[in-house]
N, C-alpha and C positions, 0 to 999 in steps of 0.2 A: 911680778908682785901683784900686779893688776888680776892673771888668771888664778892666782891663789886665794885672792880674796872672794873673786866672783863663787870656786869652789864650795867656798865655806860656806857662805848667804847661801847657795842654793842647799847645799845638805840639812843647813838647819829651817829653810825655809820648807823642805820633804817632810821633815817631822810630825806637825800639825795635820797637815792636810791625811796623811797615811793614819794616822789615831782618828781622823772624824771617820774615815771609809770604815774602819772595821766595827766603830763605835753604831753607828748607822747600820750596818749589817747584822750587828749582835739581839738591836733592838728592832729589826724585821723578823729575825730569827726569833728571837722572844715573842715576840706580838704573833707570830704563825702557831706558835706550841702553843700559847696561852687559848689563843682560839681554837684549835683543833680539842682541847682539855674540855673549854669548856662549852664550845657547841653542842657537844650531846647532851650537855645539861638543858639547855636551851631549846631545844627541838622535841617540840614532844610526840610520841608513836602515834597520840591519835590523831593529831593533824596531817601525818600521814598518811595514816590508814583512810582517811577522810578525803583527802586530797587524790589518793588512788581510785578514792571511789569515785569519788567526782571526776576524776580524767577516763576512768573509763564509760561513765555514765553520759560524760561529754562526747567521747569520740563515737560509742554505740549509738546511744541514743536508749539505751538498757540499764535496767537497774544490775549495782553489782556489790555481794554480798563477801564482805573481805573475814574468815575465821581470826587471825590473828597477826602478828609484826612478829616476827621471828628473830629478825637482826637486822642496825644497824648500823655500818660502820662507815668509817672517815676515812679510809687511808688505806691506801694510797688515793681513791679518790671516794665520795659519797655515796651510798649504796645502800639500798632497803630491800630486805627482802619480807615476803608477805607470803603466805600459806592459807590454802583452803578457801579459794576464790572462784565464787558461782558469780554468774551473769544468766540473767534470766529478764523473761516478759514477764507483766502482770497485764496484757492487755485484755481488755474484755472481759475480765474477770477470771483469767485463764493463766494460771501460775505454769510458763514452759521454761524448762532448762537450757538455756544457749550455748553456753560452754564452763566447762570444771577447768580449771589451774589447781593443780598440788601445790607448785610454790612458781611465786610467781617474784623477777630480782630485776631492779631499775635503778641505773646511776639519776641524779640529783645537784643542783647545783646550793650551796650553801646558802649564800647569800636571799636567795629565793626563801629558801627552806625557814631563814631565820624570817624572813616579813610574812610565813603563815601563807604562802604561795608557790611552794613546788612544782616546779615542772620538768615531768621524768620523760627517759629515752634510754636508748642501749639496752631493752631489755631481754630478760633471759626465762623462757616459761619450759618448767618442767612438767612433764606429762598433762601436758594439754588435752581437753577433751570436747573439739567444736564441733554442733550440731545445724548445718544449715538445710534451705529447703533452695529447688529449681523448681521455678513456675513452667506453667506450658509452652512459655516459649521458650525455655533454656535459662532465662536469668538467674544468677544466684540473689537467695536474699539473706542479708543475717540483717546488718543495720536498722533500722529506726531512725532515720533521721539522723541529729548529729554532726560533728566535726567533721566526719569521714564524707558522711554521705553527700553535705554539703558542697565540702571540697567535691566529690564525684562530680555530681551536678553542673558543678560553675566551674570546672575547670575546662579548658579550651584548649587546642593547637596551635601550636605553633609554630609552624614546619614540619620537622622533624622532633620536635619537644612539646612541654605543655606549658599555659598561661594558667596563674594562679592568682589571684587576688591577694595583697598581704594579708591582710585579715583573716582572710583563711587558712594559711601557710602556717606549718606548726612542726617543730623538728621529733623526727622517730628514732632516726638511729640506726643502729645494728641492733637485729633482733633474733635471737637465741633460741630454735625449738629443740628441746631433750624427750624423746621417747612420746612424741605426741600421738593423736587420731583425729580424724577430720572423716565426718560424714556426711554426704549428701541425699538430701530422698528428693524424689521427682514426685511435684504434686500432682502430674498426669495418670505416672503408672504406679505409683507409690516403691516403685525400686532404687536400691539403696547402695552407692559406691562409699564405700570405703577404706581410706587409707591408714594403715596402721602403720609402727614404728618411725614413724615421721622425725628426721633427727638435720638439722640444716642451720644455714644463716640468711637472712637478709640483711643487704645491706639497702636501708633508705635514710638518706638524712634528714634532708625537707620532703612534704610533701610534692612541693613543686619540681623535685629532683626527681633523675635518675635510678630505677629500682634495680634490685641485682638478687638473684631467689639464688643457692645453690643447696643440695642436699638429697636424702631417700628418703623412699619411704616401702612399706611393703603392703604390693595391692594382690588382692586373691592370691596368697603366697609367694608371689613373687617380688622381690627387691627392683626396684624404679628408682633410677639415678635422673636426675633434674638440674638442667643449669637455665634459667630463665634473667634476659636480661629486655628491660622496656626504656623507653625515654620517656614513654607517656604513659604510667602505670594506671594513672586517673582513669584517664578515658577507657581505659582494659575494663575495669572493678566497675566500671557506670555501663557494661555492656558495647559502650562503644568501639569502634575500628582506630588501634592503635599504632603504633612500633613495638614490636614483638621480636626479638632473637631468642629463640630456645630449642633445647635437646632434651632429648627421653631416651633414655640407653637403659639395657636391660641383657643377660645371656639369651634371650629367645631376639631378640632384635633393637632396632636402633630407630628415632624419629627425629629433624631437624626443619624447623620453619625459620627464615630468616623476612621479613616483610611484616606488611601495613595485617595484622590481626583482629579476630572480637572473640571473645569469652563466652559470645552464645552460639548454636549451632550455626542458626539461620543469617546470622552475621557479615559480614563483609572482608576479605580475604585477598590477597594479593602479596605475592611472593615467592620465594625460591622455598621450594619443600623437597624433601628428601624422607625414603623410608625403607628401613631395607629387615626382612625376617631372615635370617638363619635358618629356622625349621619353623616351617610353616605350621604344621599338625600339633605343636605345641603354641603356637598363638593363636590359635585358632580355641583350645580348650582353654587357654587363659579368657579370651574374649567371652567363653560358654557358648562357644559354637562348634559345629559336627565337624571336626576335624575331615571326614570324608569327603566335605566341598570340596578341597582342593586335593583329594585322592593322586595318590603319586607325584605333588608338588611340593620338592623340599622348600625351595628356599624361591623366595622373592625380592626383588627390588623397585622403587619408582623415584624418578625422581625429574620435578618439570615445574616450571612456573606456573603454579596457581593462582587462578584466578576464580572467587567463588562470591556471589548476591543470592542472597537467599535461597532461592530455588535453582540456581544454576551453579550449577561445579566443574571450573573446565580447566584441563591440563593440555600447557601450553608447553612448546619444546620437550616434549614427555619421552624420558627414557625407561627403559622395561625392562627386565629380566626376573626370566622365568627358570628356576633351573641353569641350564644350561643356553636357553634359547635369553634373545637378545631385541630388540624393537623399538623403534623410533615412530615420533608421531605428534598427534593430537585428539585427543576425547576430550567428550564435556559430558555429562552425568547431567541430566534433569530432574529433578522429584519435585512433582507438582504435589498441591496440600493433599487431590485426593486422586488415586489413581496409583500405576505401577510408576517405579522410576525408570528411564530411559537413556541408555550411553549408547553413546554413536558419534563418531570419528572417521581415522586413519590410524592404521600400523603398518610401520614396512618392519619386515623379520629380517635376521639374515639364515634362520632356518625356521621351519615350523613341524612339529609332528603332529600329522593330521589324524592319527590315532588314535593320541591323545586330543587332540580338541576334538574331534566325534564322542569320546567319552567324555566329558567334560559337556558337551552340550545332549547326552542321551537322554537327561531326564524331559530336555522339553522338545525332542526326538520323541523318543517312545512313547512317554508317560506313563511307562511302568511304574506303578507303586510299590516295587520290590527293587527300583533304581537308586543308583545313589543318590544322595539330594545333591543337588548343584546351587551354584552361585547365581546361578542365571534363571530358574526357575522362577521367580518372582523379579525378573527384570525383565525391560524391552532391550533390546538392542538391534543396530542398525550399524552397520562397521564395515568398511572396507579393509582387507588385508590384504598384502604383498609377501613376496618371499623371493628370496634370490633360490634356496632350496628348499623343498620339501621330502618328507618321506611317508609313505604307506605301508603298515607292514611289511617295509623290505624295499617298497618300491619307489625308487629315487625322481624326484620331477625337479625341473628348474623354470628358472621366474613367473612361479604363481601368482594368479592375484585371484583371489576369493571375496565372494560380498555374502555378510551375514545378515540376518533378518529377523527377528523374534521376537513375536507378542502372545496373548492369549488368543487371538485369533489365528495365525502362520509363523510358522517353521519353515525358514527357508535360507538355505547355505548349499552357493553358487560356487562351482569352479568355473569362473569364465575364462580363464585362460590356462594353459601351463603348457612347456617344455615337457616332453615323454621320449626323448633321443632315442629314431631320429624323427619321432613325429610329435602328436602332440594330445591331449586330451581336456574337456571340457565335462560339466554334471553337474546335478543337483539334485540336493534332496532337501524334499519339502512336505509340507502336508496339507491336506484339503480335505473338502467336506466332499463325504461320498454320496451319491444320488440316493432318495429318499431316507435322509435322517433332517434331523431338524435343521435351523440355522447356522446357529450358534454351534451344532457339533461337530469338532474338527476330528475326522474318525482314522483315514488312510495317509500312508507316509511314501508318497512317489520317491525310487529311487531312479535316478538315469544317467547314463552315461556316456558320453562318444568319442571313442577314442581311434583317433588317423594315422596312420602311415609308421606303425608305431614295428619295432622287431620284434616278433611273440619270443621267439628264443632267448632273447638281451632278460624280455619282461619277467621268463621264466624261471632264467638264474638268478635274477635279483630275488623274486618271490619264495625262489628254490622249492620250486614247485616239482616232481615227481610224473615220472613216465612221460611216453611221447609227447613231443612238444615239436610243432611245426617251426622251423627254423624260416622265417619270410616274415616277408611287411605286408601289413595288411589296415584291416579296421574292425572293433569291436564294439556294437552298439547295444545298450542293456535298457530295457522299459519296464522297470518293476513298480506293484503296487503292493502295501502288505499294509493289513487293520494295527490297528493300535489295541493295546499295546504290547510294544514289539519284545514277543517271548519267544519259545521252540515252536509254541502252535500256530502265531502270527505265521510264523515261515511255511509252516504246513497250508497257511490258506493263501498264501501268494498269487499274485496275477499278472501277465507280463507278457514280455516278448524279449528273444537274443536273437540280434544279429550277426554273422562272423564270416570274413572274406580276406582272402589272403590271394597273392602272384604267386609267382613259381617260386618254387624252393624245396624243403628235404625233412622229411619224417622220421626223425633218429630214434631206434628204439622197438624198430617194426622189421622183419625177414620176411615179403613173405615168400622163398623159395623156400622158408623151412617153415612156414604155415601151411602153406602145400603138402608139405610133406608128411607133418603131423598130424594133417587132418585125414591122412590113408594107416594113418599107425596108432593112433589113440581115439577112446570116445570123445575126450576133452584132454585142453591143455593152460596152463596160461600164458597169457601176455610176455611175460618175463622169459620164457622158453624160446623168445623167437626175437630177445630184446640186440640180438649182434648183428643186424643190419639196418637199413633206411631205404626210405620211399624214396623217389623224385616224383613229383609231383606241377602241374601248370597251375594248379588254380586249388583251394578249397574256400566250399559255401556251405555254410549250416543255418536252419533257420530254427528257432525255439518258442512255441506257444507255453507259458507255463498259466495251469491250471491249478487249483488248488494246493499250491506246491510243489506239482511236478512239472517238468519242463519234458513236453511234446517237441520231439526232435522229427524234422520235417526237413527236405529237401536237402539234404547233408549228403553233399559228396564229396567224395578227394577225387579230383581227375589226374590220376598218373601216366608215366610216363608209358607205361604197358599195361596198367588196368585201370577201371574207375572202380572206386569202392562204397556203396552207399548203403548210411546209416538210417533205421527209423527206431522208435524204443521210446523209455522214457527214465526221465533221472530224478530222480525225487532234488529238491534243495537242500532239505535240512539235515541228508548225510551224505556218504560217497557209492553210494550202491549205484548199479546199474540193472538195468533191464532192453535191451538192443537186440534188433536184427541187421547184421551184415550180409550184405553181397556182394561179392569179387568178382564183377567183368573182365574176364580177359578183353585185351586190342586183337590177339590173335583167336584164333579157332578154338582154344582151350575151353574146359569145360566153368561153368561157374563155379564159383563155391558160396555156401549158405552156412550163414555163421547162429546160431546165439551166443550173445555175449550178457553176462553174469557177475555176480561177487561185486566187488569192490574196487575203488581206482585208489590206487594206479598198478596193480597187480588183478587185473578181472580174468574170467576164467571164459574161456572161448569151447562151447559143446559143436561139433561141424553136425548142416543135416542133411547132408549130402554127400557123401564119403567119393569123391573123383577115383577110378579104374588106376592102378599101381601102375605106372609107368614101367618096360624091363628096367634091371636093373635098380630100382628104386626097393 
């Protein structure tokens, strides 16, 4: 009886209280519609339109000139949007256009809106049209003073974040760019980057917050994808060294900075960087440079702890790849204000072709004006290299180490060491001033070489080199000088010396029981006619004066096993012709034989001038 009663009190005690709830909601619900009804009556466009101008007069520091209020609506939340919006100077008498908005859309909070005090965020600008300038040192300037510039100024670090003032703290939003441009001209050289189709979001709440850029744009034709995120955006936009993570990805290549950043060149820098081209020869035209710099370099990569103060740039933990070549290390890059700039380091390879880097460095080699332009022509450098392998047109060295040298005064790249199995070689080519020219003129390019204990045979097949080839260990020393710059005629004026000495060993490619033989049966023969036997031989020595481009062959013998054979003549450089007298000492009583040798190597033509008495039977 007792829970039956209790039932009842409570059911009819639900009653009331369930009619106030809905009674109270119906009249929140009313009181929301009645307001959304009649707030637009309430709010008028020019206050608006007024208040837009003034927020962005406030935040520039610029006058801004709004065409018209287009719409706006309530709902689902507050929203203005405005068309036909200049921001311009009148400083100095000088009416300049800052930036065009087609239409420019900003959420709003109502309540504001009603007290005659708006203040808008989340905005969305279509076809944007910003014109800023970069002074001589890199700065950009649009601002005038202002909300913005202020906050730049006075805002602070703070660890890893920024110190803001409240007062100055003002909320942006997410901000909406459709089909924008943004131009910059440099007030030093009056050139002009700019980015078209610019299409993205920022996301910034407060200013005292965390920025986040993402979006493209398209720069000299090409599509630039941008993910930029800072903690301290302030300090970025005031030029100063901030927190910077961002990426630049593009189909020609990729860029990633992760570290303490600044917005102007000469700035301050520190961080994990990465950068890597796909095809080089096409970033190279994108940049509006000679794609031939890097002549035969497809693709590149770098990626090292940067560390960069104004005039110094240096790459720490630095990885490399070149192509297919690969290097570890450390460079630093100098560019003092006046002067060439200067990189000079370490790299160890795990291959290098020194073909290519001869070519690569020939323009400040030769200084032929009909050479490719190089990267390094208007650079210093001073480098130590390593290599576990190398190769030379064919010919394989192991654990190189090389020292590079290059200014406007010397050329100079050193092999001080290398592997040449089973010996070894050592060189360098350089340049100096030749006696009586001025100081200042760096005229002749020393090549030298010396190479020990090395197999000519092993050296031959690598090079696959053609005709006799002394199969023995020897040494080969080379003393060349040749004028600048180095053409076909340079070679023809050559000056020098070759040295060459070899042990015992075998002449493959030489008969001469059928040299003998055809010098009683023919006026002349060649080389190749008598290529199905070999020499043995104790010893060869050749020595080479080269004059004017030919090399004076002087004290050249083969000491064989049953004759010596010695060579004098001379061999131009700059082809394969020969001009030579040979004579074959027998060891026994036989007669001599008297050679000219003719044509060309490695098939030369042998005229006898001395025809030896026919043996019977021969």
């Amino acid at each position: 009886m007792f829970t039956k009663a209790f039932q009842t009190f409570r059911r009819h005690a639900r009653r009331p209280v369930g009619r106030t709830v809905l009674i109270a909601l119906a009249m929140v619900i009313a009181v929301a519609v009645v307001f959304r009804v009649v707030t637009p009556f309430l709010i008028s466009t020019n206050v608006v339109r007024e208040s837009i101008e003034q927020s962005v007069e406030q935040w520039t520091g610029h006058n801004a000139t709004i065409g018209g209020v287009s719409t706006i609506k309530f709902w689902p939340e507050p929203e203005v949007t405005l068309t036909d919006i200049t921001i311009h100077s009148d400083a100095q008498g000088e009416h300049k256009t800052l930036a065009t908005i087609r239409e420019l859309s900003a959420s709003f909070d109502l309540m504001e809106a009603l007290l005659g005090q708006p203040v808008f965020e989340d905005f969305r600008l279509t076809e944007p049209h910003v014109f800023m300038s970069r002074d001589k040192d890199g700065r950009i300037h649009w601002a005038n003073g202002g909300q913005l510039s202020d906050a730049m100024a006075k805002a602070a670090a703070n660890g890893d974040r920024q110190r803001l003032d409240q007062a100055l703290d003002a909320p942006i939003g997410e901000v909406q760019v459709q089909n924008g441009i943004v131009e910059i001209t440099g007030e030093k050289d009056g050139g002009t980057v700019r980015f078209d189709a610019i299409n993205g979001v920022m996301d910034w709440p407060q200013l005292s917050d965390t920025a986040t850029i993402r979006g493209e744009a398209v720069v000299r034709g090409k599509k630039i994808g941008v993910d930029i995120h800072s903690t301290q955006p302030l300090l970025l936009l005031d030029g100063r060294s901030g927190d910077f993570e961002g990426t630049v990805s593009a189909d020609i290549g990729f860029a990633k900075f992760d570290g303490l950043a600044s917005l102007t060149p000469k700035g301050y820098y520190s961080g994990n960087a990465e950068l890597r081209a796909s095809d080089m020869p096409a970033a190279l035209r994108w940049f509006g440079a000679d794609p031939r710099l890097v002549d035969g370099l497809q693709s590149a990569s770098v990626s090292a702890r940067l560390i960069a103060d104004r005039q110094e740039l240096r790459f720490e933990e630095l990885s490399l790849g070149l192509n297919n070549e690969h290097a570890s290390g450390l460079l630093e890059l100098d560019t003092p204000v006046s002067g060439p700039s200067k990189l000079s380091g370490t790299l160890a390879f795990d291959h290098i072709d020194l073909r290519r880097l001869l070519i690569a460095l020939e323009p400040a080699i030769s200084r032929d004006q009909h050479a490719l332009p190089s990267l390094v022509s208007n650079l210093d450098l001073d480098i130590r290299l390593s290599s576990q392998a190398a190769s030379l047109a064919g010919l394989q060295l192991s654990d190189v180490a090389l020292g590079l040298v290059s200014s406007a005064q010397q050329f100079r790249l050193d092999i001080l060491d290398s592997d040449l199995q089973p010996g070894r070689m050592t060189g360098r080519i350089s340049t100096f001033k030749a006696s009586g020219y001025t100081q200042n003129d760096v005229q002749n390019v020393a090549f030298r070489a010396a190479i020990r204990g090395v197999d000519f045979a092993a050296i031959a097949q690598q090079l696959q080199l053609k005709g006799p080839i002394p199969a023995a260990q020897g040494s080969l020393d080379i003393l060349l000088d040749v004028p600048r710059p180095i053409d076909q005629d340079a070679w023809s004026a050559a000056v020098g010396t070759i040295n060459f000495q070899t042990g015992s060993g075998k002449l493959n490619g030489i008969d001469m029981q059928a040299i003998r033989q055809l010098a009683t049966q023919k006026p002349y023969f060649t080389l190749s006619d008598t290529a199905t036997g070999s020499v043995e031989f104790d010893s060869i020595k050749a020595t080479a004066t080269i004059r004017n481009g030919i090399a004076d062959l002087q004290d050249t013998e083969i000491t064989g096993r049953n004759e010596t054979i010695a060579l004098t003549g001379a061999v131009p450089l700059a082809n394969t012709s020969l001009a030579l007298s040979a004579t074959i000492t027998p060891k026994d009583t036989s007669q001599k034989l008297n050679f000219f040798i003719g044509g060309a190597w490695p098939t030369p033509i042998l005229w006898p001038m001395n025809v030896p008495t026919a043996k019977p039977g021969e």
